[in-house]
C-alpha positions, 0 to 999 in steps of 0.5 A: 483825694487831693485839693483840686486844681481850683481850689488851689489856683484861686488861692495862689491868684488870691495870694498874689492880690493880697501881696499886692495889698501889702504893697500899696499899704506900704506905698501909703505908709510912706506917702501919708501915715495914718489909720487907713495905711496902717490897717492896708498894710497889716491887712495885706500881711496877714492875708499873705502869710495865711494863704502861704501858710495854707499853700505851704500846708498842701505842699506837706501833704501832698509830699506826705501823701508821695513818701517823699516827705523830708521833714517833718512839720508838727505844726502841720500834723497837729492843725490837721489832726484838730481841724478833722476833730473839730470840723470834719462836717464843715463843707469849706474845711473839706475843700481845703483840707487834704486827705492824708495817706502815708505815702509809700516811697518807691525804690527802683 
């Protein structure tokens, strides 16, 4: 089982929304400074580098999962194996969370 092809879509769409967020908090911060265009931006880039982090994250398994995985991420494996300890039961986590299969490579 795989993140489905929504899922994924709306994560990308959302993404790109956010870095668009960024980008008009960093349009304020060069217009007027202030608390509002310090919070738009910040903002937009947390929400950016999360979604790519998960993205990123799906990317890992899935290539896990083919046995074409060139490197290893310990950062990944130990969210993952924390995330199925702590909140397998959370219908949003199993959304978002890929089932691991260690993948076998096929040699023709």
């Amino acid at each position: 089982m795989s993140i489905h092809w929504s899922v994924k879509t709306s994560a990308f769409a959302l993404s790109v929304w956010t870095l668009s967020v960024f980008f008009a908090g960093w349009r304020e911060i060069n217009t007027e400074f202030g608390p509002a265009a310090c919070l738009t931006l910040a903002s937009g880039t947390v929400m950016t580098l999360l979604l790519i982090a998960l993205q990123g994250y799906w990317i890992y398994f899935e290539e896990k999962s083919k046995g074409t995985l060139q490197r290893k991420v310990p950062l990944f494996d130990a969210i993952h194996s924390f995330v199925d300890k702590r909140m397998a039961g959370n219908r949003l986590v199993q959304l978002i969370q890929p089932v691991v299969s260690e993948g076998k490579a096929s040699k023709k």
